[in-house]
Structure formats: C-alpha cells, structure tokens
C-alpha positions in Angstrom: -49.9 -15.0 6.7 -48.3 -16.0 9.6 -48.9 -12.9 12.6 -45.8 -10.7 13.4 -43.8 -11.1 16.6 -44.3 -8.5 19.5 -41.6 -7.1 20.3 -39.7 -5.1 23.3 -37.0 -4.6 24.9 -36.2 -7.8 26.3 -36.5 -9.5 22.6 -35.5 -7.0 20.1 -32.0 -8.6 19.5 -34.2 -11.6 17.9 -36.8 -9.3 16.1 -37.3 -10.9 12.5 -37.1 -7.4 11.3 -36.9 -8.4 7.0 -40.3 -10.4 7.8 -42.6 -7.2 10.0 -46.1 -8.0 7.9 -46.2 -4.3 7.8 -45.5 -1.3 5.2 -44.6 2.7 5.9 -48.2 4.6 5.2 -46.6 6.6 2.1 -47.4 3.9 -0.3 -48.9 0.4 -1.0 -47.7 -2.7 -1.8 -49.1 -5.9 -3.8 -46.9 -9.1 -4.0 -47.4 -12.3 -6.5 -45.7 -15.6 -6.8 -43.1 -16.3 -9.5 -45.9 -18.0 -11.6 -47.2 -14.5 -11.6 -50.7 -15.2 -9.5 -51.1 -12.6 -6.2 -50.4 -13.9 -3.0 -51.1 -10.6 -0.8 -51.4 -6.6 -0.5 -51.1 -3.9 2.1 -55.0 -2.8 3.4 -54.8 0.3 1.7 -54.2 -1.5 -1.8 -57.3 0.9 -3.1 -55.0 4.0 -2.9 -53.9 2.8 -6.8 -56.1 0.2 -7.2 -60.2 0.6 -8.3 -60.7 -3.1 -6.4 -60.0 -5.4 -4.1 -57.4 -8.5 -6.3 -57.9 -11.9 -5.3 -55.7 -14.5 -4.2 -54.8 -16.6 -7.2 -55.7 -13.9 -9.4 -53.3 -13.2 -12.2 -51.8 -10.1 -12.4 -52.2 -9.6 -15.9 -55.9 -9.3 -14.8 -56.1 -6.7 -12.1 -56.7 -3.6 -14.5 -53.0 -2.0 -13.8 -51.3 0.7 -15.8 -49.5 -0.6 -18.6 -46.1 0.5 -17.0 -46.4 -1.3 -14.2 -48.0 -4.6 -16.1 -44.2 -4.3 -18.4 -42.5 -4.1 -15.3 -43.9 -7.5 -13.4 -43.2 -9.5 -16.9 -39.6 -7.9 -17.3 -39.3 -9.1 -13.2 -40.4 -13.0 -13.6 -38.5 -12.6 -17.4 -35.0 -11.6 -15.6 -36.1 -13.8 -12.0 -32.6 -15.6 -11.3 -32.7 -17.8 -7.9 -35.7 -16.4 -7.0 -34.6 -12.7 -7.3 -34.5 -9.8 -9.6 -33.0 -6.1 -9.7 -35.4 -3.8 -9.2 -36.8 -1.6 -11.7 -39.1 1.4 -11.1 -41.6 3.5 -13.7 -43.2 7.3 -12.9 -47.0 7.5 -12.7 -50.3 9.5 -12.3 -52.6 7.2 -10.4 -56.0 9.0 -8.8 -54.0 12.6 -9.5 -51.2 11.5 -7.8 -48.1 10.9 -8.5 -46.1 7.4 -7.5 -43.0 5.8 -8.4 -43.5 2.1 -8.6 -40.6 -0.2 -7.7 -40.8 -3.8 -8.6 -38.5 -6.5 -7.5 -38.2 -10.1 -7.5 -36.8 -11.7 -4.2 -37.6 -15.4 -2.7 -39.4 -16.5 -5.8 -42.2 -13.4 -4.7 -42.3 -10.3 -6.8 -42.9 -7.3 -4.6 -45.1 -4.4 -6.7 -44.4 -1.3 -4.9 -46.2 2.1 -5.1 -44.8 5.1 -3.3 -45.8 8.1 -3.2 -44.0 11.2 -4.5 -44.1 15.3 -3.9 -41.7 16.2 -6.3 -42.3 17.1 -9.4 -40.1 15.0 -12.3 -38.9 18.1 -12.9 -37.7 18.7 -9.5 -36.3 15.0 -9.5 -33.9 16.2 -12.2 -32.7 18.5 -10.9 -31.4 16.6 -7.8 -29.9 13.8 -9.7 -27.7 16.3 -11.3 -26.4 18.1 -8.1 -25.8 14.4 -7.0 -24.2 13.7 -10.5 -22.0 16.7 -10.0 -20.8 15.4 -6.4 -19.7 12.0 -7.2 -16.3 13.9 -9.1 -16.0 16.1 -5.8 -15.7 12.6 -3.8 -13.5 10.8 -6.1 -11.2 13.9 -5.6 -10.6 13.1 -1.9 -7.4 12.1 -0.6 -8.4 11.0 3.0 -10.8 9.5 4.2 -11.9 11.9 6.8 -11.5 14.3 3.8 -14.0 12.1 2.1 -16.6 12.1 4.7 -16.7 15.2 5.6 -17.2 16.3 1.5 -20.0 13.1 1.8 -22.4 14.6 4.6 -22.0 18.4 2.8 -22.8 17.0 0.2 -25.2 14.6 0.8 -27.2 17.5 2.7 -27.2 20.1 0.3 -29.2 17.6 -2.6 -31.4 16.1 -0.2 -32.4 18.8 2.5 -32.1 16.9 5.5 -31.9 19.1 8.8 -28.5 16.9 10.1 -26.3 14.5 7.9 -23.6 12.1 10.0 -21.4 10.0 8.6 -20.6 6.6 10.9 -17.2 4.6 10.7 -17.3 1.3 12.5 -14.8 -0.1 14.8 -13.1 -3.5 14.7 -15.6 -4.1 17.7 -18.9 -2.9 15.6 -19.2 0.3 17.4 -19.5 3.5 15.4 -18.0 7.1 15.7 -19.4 9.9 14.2 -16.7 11.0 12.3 -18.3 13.9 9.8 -21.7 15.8 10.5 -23.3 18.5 8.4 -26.2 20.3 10.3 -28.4 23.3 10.8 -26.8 25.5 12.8 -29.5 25.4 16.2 -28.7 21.4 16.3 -27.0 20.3 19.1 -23.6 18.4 17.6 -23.2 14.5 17.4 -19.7 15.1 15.8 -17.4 12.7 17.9 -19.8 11.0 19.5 -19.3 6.8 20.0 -22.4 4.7 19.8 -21.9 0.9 21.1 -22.0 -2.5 18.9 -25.7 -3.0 20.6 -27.0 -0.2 18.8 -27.5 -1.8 15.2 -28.8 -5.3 16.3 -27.0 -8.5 14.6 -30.1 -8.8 12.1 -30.4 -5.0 11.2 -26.7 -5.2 10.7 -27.2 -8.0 8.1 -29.9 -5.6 6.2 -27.5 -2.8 6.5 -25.4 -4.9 4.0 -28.1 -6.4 2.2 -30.6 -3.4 1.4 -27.9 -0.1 1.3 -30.7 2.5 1.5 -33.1 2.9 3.9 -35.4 5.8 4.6 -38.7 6.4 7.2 -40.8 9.1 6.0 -42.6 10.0 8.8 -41.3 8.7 12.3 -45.0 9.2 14.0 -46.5 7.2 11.2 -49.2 4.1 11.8 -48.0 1.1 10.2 -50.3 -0.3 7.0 -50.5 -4.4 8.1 -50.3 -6.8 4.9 -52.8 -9.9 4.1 -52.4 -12.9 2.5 -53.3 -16.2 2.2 -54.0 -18.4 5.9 -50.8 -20.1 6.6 -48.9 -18.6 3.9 -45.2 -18.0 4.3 -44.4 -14.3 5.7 -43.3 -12.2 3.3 -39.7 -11.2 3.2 -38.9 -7.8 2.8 -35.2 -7.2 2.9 -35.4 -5.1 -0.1 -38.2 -3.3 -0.2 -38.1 0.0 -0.3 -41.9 0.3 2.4 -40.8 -2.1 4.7 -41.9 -1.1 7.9 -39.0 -0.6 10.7 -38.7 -1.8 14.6 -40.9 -0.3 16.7 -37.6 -0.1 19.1 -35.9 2.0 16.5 -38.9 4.3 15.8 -38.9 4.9 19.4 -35.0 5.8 19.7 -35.5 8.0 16.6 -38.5 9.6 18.4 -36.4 10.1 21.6 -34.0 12.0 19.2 -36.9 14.2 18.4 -36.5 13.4 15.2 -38.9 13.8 12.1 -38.1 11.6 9.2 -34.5 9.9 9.0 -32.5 7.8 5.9 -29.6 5.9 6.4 -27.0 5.1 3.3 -24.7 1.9 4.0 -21.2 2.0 3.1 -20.3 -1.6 2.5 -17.1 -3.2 2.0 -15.8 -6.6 1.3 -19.4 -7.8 2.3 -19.0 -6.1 6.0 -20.5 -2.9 7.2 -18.2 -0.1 7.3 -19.6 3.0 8.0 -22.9 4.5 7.5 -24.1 8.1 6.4 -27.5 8.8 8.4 -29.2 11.8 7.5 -32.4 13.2 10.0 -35.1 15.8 9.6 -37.2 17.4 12.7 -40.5 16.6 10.8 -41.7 14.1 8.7 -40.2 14.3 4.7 -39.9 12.5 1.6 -37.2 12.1 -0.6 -37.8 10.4 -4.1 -37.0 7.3 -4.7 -34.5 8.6 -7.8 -32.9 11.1 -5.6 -32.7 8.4 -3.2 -30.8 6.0 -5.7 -28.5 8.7 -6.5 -27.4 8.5 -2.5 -26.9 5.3 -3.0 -24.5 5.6 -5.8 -22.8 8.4 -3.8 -22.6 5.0 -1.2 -20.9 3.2 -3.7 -18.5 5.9 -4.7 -17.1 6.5 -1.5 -16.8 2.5 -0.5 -14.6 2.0 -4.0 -12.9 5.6 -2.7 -12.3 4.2 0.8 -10.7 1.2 -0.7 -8.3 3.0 -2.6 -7.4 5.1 0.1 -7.3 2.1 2.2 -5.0 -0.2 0.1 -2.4 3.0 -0.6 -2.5 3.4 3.3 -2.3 -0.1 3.8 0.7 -0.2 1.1 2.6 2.5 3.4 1.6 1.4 6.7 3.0 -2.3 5.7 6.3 -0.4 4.1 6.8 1.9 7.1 6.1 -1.2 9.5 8.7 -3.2 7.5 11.6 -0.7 8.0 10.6 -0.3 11.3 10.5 -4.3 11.9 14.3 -4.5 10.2 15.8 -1.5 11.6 14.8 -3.0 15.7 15.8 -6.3 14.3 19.3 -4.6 13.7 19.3 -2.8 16.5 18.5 -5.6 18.9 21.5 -7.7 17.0 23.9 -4.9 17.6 22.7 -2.6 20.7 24.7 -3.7 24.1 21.1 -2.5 25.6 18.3 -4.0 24.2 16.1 -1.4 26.1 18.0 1.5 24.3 16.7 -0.4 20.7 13.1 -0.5 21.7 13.5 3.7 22.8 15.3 4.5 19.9 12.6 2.7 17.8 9.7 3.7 20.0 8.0 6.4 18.2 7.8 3.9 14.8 6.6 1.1 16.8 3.8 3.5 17.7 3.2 4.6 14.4 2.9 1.6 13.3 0.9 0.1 15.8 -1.4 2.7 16.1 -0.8 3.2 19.5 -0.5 5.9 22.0 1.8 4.7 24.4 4.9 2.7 24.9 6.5 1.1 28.7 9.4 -0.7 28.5 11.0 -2.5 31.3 14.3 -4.4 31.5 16.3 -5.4 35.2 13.8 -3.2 37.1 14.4 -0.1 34.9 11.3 1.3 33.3 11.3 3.9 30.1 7.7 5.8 29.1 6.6 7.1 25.6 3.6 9.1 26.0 2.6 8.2 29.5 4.1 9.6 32.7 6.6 7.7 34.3 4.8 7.3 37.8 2.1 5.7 35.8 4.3 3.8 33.6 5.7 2.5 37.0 2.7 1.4 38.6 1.8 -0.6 35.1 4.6 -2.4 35.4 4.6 -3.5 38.6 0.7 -4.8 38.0 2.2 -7.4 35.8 1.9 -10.7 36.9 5.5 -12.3 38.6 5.2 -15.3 36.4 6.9 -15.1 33.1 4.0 -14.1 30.1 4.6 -14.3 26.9 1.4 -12.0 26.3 -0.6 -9.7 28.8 -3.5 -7.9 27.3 -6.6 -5.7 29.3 -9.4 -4.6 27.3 -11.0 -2.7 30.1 -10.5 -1.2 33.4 -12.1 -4.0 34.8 -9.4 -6.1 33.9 -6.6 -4.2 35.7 -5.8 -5.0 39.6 -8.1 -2.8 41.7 -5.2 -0.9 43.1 -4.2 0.7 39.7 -7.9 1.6 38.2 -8.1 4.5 39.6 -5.2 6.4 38.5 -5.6 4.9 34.5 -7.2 7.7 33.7 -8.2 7.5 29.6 -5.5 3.9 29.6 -8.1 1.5 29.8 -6.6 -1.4 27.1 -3.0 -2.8 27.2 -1.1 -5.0 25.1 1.7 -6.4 26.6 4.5 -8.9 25.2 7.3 -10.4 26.8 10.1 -10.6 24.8 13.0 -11.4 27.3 13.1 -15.4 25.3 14.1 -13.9 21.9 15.7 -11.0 23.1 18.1 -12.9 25.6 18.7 -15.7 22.4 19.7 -13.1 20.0 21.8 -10.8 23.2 23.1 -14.1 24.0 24.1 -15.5 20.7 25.4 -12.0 19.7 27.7 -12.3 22.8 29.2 -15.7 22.0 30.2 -14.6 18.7 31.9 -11.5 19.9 33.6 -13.1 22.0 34.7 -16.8 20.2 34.7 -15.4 16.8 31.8 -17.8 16.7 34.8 -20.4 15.9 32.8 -23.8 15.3 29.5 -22.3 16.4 28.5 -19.7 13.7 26.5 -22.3 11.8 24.3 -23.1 15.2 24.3 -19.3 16.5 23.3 -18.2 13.1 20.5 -20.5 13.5 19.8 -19.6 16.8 19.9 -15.4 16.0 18.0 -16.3 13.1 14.9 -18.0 14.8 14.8 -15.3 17.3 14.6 -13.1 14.8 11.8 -14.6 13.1 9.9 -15.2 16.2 9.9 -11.5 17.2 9.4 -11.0 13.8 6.1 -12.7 13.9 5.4 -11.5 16.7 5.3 -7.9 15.3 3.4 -8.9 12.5 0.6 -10.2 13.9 0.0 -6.9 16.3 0.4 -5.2 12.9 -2.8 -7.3 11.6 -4.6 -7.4 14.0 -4.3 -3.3 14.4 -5.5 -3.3 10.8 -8.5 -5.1 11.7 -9.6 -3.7 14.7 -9.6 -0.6 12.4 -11.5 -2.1 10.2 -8.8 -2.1 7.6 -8.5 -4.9 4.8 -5.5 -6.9 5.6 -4.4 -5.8 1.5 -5.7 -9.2 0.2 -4.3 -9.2 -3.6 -6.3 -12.0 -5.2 -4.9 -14.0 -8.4 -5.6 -17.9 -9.8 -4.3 -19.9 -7.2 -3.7 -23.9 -7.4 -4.8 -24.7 -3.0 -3.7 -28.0 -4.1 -0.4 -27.0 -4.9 -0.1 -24.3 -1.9 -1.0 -27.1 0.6 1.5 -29.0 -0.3 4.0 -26.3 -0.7 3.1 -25.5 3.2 3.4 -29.6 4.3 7.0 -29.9 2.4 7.8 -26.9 4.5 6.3 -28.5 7.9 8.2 -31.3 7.2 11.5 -29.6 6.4 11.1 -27.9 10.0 9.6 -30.8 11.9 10.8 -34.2 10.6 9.4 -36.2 13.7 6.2 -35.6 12.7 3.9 -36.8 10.7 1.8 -34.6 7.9 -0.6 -37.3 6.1 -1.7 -35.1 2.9 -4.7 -36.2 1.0 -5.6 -33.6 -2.2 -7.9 -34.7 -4.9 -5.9 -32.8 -7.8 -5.7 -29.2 -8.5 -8.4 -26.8 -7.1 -7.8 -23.7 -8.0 -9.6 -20.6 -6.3 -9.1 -16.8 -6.1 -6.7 -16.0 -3.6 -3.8 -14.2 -2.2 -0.8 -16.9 -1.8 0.9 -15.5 1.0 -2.1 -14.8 3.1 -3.9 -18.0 2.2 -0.1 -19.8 3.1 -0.7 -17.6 6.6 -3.6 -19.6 7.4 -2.5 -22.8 6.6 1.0 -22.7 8.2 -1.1 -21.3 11.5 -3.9 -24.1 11.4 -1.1 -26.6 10.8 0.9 -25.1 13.9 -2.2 -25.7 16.2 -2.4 -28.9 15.5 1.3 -29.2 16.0 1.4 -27.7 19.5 -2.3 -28.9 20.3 -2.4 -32.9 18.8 -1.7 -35.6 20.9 1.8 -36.3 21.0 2.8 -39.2 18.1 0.1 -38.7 15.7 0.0 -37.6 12.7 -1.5 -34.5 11.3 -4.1 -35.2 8.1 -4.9 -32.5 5.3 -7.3 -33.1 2.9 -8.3 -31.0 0.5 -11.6 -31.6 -2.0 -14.0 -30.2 -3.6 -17.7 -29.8 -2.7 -20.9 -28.8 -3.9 -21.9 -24.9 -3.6 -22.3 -21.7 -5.1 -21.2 -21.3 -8.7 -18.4 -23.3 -9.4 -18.8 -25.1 -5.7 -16.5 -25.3 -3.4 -12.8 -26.0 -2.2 -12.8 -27.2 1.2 -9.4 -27.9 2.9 -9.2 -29.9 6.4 -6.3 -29.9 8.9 -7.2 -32.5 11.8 -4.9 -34.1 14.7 -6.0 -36.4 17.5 -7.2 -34.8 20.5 -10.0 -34.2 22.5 -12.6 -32.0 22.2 -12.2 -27.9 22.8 -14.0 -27.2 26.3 -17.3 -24.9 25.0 -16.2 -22.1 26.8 -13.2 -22.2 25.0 -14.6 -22.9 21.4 -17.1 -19.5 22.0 -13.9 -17.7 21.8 -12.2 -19.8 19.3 -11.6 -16.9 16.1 -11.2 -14.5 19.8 -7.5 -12.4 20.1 -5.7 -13.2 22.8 -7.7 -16.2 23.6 -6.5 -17.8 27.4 -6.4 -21.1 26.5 -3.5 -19.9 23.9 -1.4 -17.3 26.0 -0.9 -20.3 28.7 -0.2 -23.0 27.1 3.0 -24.5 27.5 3.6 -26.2 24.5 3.2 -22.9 22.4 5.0 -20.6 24.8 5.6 -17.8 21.7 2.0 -18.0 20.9 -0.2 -14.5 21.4 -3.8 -16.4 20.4 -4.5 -13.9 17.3 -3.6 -16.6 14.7 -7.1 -18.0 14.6 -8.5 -14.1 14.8 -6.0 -13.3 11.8 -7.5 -16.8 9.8 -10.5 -15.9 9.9 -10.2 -12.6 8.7 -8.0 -14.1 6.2 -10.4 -15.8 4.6 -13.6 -13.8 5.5 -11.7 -11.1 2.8 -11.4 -14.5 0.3 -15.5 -14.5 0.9 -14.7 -18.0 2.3 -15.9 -19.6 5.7 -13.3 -21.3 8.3 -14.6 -23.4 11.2 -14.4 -26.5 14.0 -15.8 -29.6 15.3 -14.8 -32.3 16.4 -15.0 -35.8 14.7 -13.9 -39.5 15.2 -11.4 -38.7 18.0 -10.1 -35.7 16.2 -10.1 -32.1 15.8 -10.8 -30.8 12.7 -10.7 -27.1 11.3 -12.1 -26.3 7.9 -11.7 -23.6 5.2 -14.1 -23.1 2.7 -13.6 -21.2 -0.3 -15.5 -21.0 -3.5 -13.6 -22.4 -6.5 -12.6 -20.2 -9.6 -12.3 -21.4 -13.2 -8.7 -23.3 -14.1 -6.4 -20.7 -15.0 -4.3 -22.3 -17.7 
C-alpha cells in the first residue's frame, strides 16, 4: 500500500486522516475485498491469529473462529454500495478476551479485533445504567438542561475523569457549554475553542463515524501491509483507526490519558460534541461505547424537538414583534419613539445585546451607554448605507477600538427609505383624506412595509443560523415544477417589462418545504433581476438528472452578464457580501439572501451553486427527487 503522508503543522489541514495506514495498539485488524480474498492486516495480526494470511487467500481458509467466519459472510451477504453496518461477536482468543467488529465500507470488509478488560458481566451492567439514562434525557426541557444531564450522565457509566459537552457556533467554533469532572480538575466550563481546532476533514469524520475513542494517548501506532500499489485503506469507520499525530500531541499537552469523543449530528452538520478525557490510558468496551452513541442519538432527536418548539416561539414572538413596529411606524409621529418602545422585542428576537438608534442627530441606547452609543454613531460612514455590519474590532475606525470594550460585531441597517415612504405617505393621507391618492399611497405604505418587513426577516434567519438553529424546514410532496412557475407568474405580475423564459420538463416532485423552497427561488430570480444585463430575459429550467436514488431535480435561473470577479464568487453563499450592500441597482439588499439559499436547501439535503456559461450566469439547485405523490 501506498506510504502515509507526514505530517506537521504546516500541513495538517490536508492530512488524509480516514486513510493513516495505521491502527491503535489495543487490537488488530485484517481487511479482504468484497469477493472475500485478504488484501492486508496490521503487523501484529498473530495476537488472534496462529499464522501469517496471505494475499489472495480466502478468508474462509485462515483457521478463524466460527463467530467471526458468520460475521464476514453476513458482511459481503448484506454489502450494499460497497458498505455494510457493522456487526460485532464476544470472544476468547489466546485467554483473552476481544470483541470483533466487522464492517463493510468501499467494497473492503474491515475484520476488527479489539481487545477488552471487562468482563461480559461487567458490560451488562453498563448498558443498563446507559439504558436507564436515555428516559432521564428525553425528560429534558432545555437544551442546556439536556447537556448538562448528558455529561453526568455520560460520566457516571463510563468513568472518565472529565466529560464536556461542545455546541458549535454558526462560525464552527465550539463552547463548552456542560462539563462533569473530578473535583482537582481545572474547569473547561465556558471556555471557546476556534473553527481551526477540528480540521475540515476530521469535521467530515465527526459526522460520518459518531464515536471515536484513543485508548492510550502515549501509544505506538501498529502500521498495516498490503499488497504493492494497492489502494490505501479507508478507515472512516473503523473503530482502530489510528488518529493525527497533531491531535495526539494537543491531547498530550492537555495531560491527558485516554480520551472519546461522541458526535452530536444534525441535519447531516456537526452540532455539538460530548468529549470525555481520562489522566491515564483506559478502555471502554466497544458495547458500552455503542450505548454512548445511542445516548448521541437521543439527545440530537431531543435537541430537535427543543429546537423546532423554540423555533415555533421565536418565529411567533418575532411575528408580533414584526406587526406591532409595523403599526407603530404607520401611526407614531416619531418613528424613533416606535423602534424604543419596540426595542427590547427586537432584541429578543434578534438575539442581540444591544440596540442605537439615531434619527436628525438624536441618538437612543438599549443596553450600551450613551457616550458609547454616541461615538458608534458618529463612526458610520456619511454616505447613505443601506447595511453596515463589523465582525471584528478590526473592522471599526481606529479611533473607536479602544473604548468597544466586549462590542466587537455590529449590524447596522438604514431604514430612513422605508421609514420616510411609510412617515411620508401616512402624512399625505392625514392631511388630503388620501382623496384620489389612497389607491397609490396604499401601495406605496404597503411596499415599505414589506421591504422592512423583509428586511427583518432575514436578520431573524440569519440569527437562527449563526446559532446553529434549523430554519424550521417542514418537508411535504412538493410538485418544483409547479412552485417555479407559481414564483415566475408572480415575477411577472410585479415586473412586466421583463422577460422570465421558463423551460420545465413536467412535474418533479421532491421533498420540500413550499415557502422556504419559494424563498430561494424568488431570491435567485431577484439577483438576476437586479444583476442581468439590462433587456434580457431571465431563463428557468428545471429537469431532472441522474443521481442518488430516485436522481435528481435540478432547477437553473440564468441572465446575461458577465462573469463574478473570483474574489467576489469566494464569498458568494457569504452574509453581508460587499459587492451586494453597494450595489445600486439593489439599494434594499443586505447580501444574506444567497447565505439564507443555501442554508435553505442544505436543510432539503440539496446542493446550490454558480458558474458561468455561454455569456450567462447561472445558479443551480439540486435536490434529490421523491416518489409522485398522487
């Protein structure tokens, strides 16, 4: 086989880490190709085997126990794709005892034998503490509630010195949020770790292979042979795999012993993680292990409900909150005394700390002092903005940094356009009676309103996200065919100066959530609105395509322009993207509507994208088709 990549520092963000051509000490591995023949083992193979196998040699000739022989032919039996579940079998091999795990994964099946301390006695008796903990978690209202119940428990069946439960940020950075210890540990409750921590391809394992454990920190890695040339050996999910070096050494910093890390996993993205350390080396069996990993699964479906009923009262609160400044602003002589009055709900709903609203030179604070709120105000630019945002201090004019204090990110909008359409509208009809001009003032208050609206709802998404909430996707049987062309009539009603050439190739239907999948279309059909080439028409097509199960629906919205500038398509599916806040054919635009598409339809398990083609630009959603609902 092909010889592992060194790695440091300098490379470890590319380290193939499913593919290390090593195993963990505790145990040995053999491997075999789907026809059944071996292909490799770990050096130590002899631990549980009386000789040397042989490449080619079939595996119902290398002398193993009769358990492990039933599992192999009930792996290659049940081998779909190239994979199979694992299954695992107790045994006695040499005096001691193993648990062998055997899987099918990329048309290999990986034989695993690990050793075990426990008795199956002692096994027992952990799965039913676990069993016993899973009704204790379903119990929790809150999530912090949740996690904190997690690492107690999670501790108290498995013995580990310090369990922490992680939640990850919109950004990928984590928080301990819930930490069970001995009592002469120092506490990690609180701390933040950054994104860089859990590199791009360990993050991808995270999700793929939920449990993860290193016996021994300090041990010496077992290398693997196989056949000259031979493809490395992928293992994603085995349960030996041998870890980055570059992790081993940041556990070691930690002085830690032994460590096992749970992934909590939902809608196919990395939520949190529970990560339990010892100060010297230990083993947990693979059984008790597995019953972890269920806990894993409990709390993700947990979360979810939690989630979705928050979600359900955040969107309910947000909606009053939405109407009632909508009212307020309509009938309010002050529109700064409406954004006061609704201040602490716009907060609440937001999830933000603070409020500064300014209006003719006179500034009003919510939660910040007023000299501050001031200062923040005068660092805006002199140029009207629809949208300011600073992520860091760095972004905020030198002469204000210092006194920011813990206010390092702001979101600014401008709302003086609808604001002065709906004051100014509301004024006319005060005092005209709106005689001959309700029907154009209605219109006028009414578009205001919808832009602020909008406005509003889009900071309200894109709080969700960077919280790592769902956006409350509800999916059902939905015709895209029909939706599409729902969404053009609409455009066309709105816009009748423009063009909108649809192309469908009948129904394709898909699971979906209407409104939200209509959210993406109605934004990917106002870029190229505000972004085509003046007198040219827009083109949808929508057709089906090979795939995945049924295959796939992929729908195209294209208009004539040129080609996005690279350092502008890097942050395409980026909030707040430049190239959107100043563009002057879009002057309401914030730049999250690509950021809110993509989460769109990352929670429809469906891909969106760009390129440019044949003078046009093109963006595409993918989404995997369902069987015809009728």
């Amino acid at each position: 086989m092909a010889a592992p990549q060194r790695v440091g520092l300098h490379n470890c963000a590319d380290e193939p880490i499913h593919i290390p051509g090593f195993i963990q000490p505790h145990g040995a591995l053999l491997f075999l190709s789907d026809a059944g023949r071996v292909e490799g083992w770990s050096t130590n193979i002899a631990t549980v085997m009386d000789h040397e196998p042989a490449l080619g040699q079939p595996f119902g000739t290398l002398g193993l126990p009769g358990a492990v022989t039933e599992l192999i032919q009930e792996c290659l039996a049940t081998m779909e794709d190239g994979d199979a579940p694992a299954t695992v079998a107790a045994l006695s091999i040499g005096g001691r005892e193993y648990d062998c795990v055997v899987h099918g994964h990329m048309r290999r099946v990986l034989v695993e034998f690990e050793m075990r301390e426990a008795s199956m006695a002692e096994v027992a008796q952990f799965a039913i503490k676990a069993h016993s903990s899973i009704d204790r978690l379903r119990r929790q209202r809150s999530i912090d509630g949740l996690l904190e119940a997690t690492v107690r428990q999670i501790r108290e069946f498995t013995g580990f010195d310090r369990v922490m439960a992680y939640r990850f940020r919109g950004d990928d950075s984590g928080d301990v949020v819930a930490e069970a210890r001995r009592d002469d540990l120092v506490p990690y409750l609180g701390q933040r770790y950054p994104a860089g921590d859990i590199p791009p391809q360990a993050r991808r394992l995270y999700v793929l292979n939920t449990l993860r454990m290193i016996a021994d920190v300090g041990y010496h890695a077992v290398p693997l042979l196989g056949a000259e040339g031979g493809a490395p050996l992928d293992m994603s999910f085995a349960v030996l795999r041998s870890v980055s070096p570059i992790h081993v050494e940041y556990l070691q910093n930690m002085g830690v012993g032994a460590s096992m890390s749970v992934s909590i996993v939902i809608h196919g993205r990395l939520w949190g993680l529970i990560a339990c350390h010892h100060m010297a080396p230990k083993r947990v069996p693979y059984s008790v292990r597995m019953a972890a990993d269920v806990l894993a699964q409990v709390i993700a479906s947990t979360v979810q409900g939690i989630e979705a009923r928050e979600d359900a009262e955040l969107v309910e609160h947000a909606a009053k909150v939405r109407t009632s400044l909508i009212e307020s602003l309509l009938l309010e002589e002050d529109p700064l005394e409406a954004l006061v009055e609704h201040g602490d709900g716009l907060l609440e709903s937001t999830h933000a700390q603070a409020l500064v609203a300014c209006q003719y030179g006179r500034v009003v604070c919510r939660g910040v002092d007023q000299a501050l709120g001031d200062a923040i105000v005068a660092s805006l630019p002199a140029e009207p903005h629809d949208t300011v945002t600073r992520t860091s201090v760095k972004e905020w004019p030198d002469a204000i940094q210092a006194r920011l204090g813990k206010w390092v990110g702001m979101l600014g909008h401008d709302l003086r356009d609808p604001l002065n359409s709906i004051n100014m509208a509301g004024m006319v009809l005060e005092r005209t009676d709106g005689v001959g001009n309700k029907g154009t003032l209605g219109k006028r208050i009414q578009s205001s309103s919808n832009r602020m609206q909008r406005m509003i709802g889009q900071v309200l998404d894109m709080s969700r996200i960077d919280r790592g909430l769902s956006l409350g996707i509800d999916l059902q049987p939905v015709d895209l065919a029909a939706l599409a062309c729902d969404m053009v009539e609409e455009a066309r009603l709105a816009y009748p100066t423009i063009v909108y050439d649809l192309h469908t190739a009948g129904p394709a239907f898909v699971l979906a959530d209407g409104g939200r999948l209509g959210q993406v279309i109605s934004n990917l059909l106002s870029n190229a609105r505000h972004h085509g080439e003046p007198n040219q028409p827009i083109t949808i097509r929508l057709a089906p395509r090979d795939g995945p199960g049924l295959g796939l629906a992929v729908l195209e919205i294209a208009n004539a322009g040129a080609p996005i500038p690279a350092e502008t398509e890097a942050a395409l599916f980026n909030p707040f993207k430049r190239s959107s806040l100043n563009n002057p054919r879009n002057r309401t635009g914030m730049g999250l509507g690509l950021y809110i598409a993509q989460q769109i339809v990352r929670e429809h398990e469906g891909e969106i994208d760009y390129r440019h083609e044949g003078g046009k630009v093109i963006f595409a959603v993918r989404l995997p088709l369902a069987p015809n609902a009728s």
